[in-house]
C-alpha positions in Angstrom: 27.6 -22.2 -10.9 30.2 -20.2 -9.1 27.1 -18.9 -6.6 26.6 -22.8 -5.8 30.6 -23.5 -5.1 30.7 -20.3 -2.8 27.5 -21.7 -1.1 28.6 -25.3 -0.6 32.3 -23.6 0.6 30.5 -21.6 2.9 28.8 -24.5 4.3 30.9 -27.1 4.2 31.3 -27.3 8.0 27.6 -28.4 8.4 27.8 -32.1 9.2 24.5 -33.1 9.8 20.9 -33.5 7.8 18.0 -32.1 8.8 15.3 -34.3 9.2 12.7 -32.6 11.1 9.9 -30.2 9.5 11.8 -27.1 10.1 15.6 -25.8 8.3 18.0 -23.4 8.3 19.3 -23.4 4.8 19.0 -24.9 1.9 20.8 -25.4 -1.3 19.1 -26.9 -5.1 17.2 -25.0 -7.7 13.8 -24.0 -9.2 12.4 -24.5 -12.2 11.3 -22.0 -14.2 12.7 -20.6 -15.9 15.4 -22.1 -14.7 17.7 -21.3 -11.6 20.3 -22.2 -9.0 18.5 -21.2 -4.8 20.4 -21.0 -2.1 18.3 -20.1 1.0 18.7 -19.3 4.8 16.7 -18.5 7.5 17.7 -14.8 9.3 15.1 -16.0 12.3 12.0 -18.0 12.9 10.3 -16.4 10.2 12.3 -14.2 7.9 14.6 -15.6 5.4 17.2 -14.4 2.5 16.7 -16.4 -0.8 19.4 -15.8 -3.8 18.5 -17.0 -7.2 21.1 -17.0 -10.3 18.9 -17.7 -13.5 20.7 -18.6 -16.7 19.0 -19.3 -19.7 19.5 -19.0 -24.0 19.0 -14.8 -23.3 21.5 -14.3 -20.3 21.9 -14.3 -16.9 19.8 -12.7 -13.7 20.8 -12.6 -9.8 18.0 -12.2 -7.6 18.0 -11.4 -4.1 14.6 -11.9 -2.2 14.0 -10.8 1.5 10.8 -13.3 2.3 8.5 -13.4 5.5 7.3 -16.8 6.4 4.3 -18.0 8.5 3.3 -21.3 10.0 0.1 -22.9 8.8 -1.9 -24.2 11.2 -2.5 -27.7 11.4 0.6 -28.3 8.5 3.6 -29.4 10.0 6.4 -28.1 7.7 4.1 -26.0 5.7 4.7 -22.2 5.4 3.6 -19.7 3.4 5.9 -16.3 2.7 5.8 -12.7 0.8 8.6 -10.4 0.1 10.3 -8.2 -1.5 13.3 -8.3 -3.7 15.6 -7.1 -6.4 17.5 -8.4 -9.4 20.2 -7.7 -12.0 20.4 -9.2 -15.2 22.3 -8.6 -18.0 21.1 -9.8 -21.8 23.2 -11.4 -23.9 23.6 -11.3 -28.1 20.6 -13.9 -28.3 18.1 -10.7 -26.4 19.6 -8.1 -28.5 18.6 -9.6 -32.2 15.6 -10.8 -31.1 14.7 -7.2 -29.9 16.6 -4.7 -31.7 14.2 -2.0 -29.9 15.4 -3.2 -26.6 18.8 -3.1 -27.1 20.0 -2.6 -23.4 22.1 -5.5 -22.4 21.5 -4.5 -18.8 18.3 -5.6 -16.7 18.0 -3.7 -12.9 14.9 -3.6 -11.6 12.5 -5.1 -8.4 10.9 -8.1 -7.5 8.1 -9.9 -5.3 7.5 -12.8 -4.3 4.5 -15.0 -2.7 4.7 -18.9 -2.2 4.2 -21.9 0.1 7.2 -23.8 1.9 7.4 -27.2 2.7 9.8 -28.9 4.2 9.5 -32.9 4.2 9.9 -34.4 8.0 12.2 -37.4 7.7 14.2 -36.6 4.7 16.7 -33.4 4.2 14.7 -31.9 1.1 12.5 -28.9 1.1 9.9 -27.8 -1.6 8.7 -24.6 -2.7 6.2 -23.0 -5.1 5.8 -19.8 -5.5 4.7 -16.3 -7.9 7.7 -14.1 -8.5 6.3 -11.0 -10.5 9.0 -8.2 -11.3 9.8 -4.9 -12.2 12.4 -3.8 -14.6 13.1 -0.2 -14.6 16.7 0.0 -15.7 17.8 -1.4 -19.1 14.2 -2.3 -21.4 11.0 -1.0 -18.7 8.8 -3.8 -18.5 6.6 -6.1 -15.9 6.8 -9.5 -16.1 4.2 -11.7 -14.4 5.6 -15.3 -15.3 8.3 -15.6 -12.9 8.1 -18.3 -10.0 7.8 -21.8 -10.5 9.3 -25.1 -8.2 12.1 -24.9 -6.0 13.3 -28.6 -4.4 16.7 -27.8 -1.9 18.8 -30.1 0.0 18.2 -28.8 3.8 21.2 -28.5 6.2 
């Protein structure tokens, strides 16, 4: 919640929608499992995304460096890979489940690999994407399941 105020405060000189096929930022969230997105391009085709999960085990920040490309003959459409990082920390809910993995502290890497589209007419974007990761501090583990739906408010 607090990243979403500190976005919207940051942007609150923006005055007008986008309503063409192309943004700058974007604010909303994605589903699965379950985060606020803030996003904004660097350039033409690179972009920062920020991601602040909470859900019954804790909370994770994620911070994703993604490079996009047009494709050809889909206005709006884009796909985009990149790399990333997060920090998470687990909350009492992780640590009886897991007794073994009693860390309440999550550090580790991130991918990510997805499409982008952003509707022509109307200030919303949509995104699907794969967001494996890495956790090497705190419990060592992959996890595949990551990645989901993102729908944003353009600016």
């Amino acid at each position: 919640m607090l990243a979403l105020v500190i976005a919207l405060a940051m942007l609150s000189g923006v005055k007008a929608q986008n309503l063409g096929s192309d943004y700058q930022t974007a604010i909303g969230v994605k589903v699965y499992p379950g985060a606020l997105s803030f996003k904004t391009f660097t350039n033409d085709n690179t972009a920062i995304e920020g991601l602040a999960y909470f859900w019954s085990n804790g909370f994770r920040a994620t911070g994703l460096y993604e490079i996009h490309g047009d494709i050809e003959g889909a206005e709006g459409l884009k796909w985009y890979v990149g790399p990333g990082a997060h920090l998470g920390f687990y909350n009492n809910n992780w640590k009886d489940k897991y007794p073994d993995r009693s860390s309440g502290i999550a550090l580790g890497i991130d991918g990510v690999l997805g499409l982008d589209y952003k509707i022509s007419g109307a200030p919303i974007n949509i995104s699907l994407d794969w967001q494996p990761s890495l956790n090497l501090i705190g419990y060592s583990y992959f996890e595949g399941g990551w990645g989901g739906l993102g729908i944003r408010y353009t600016l």
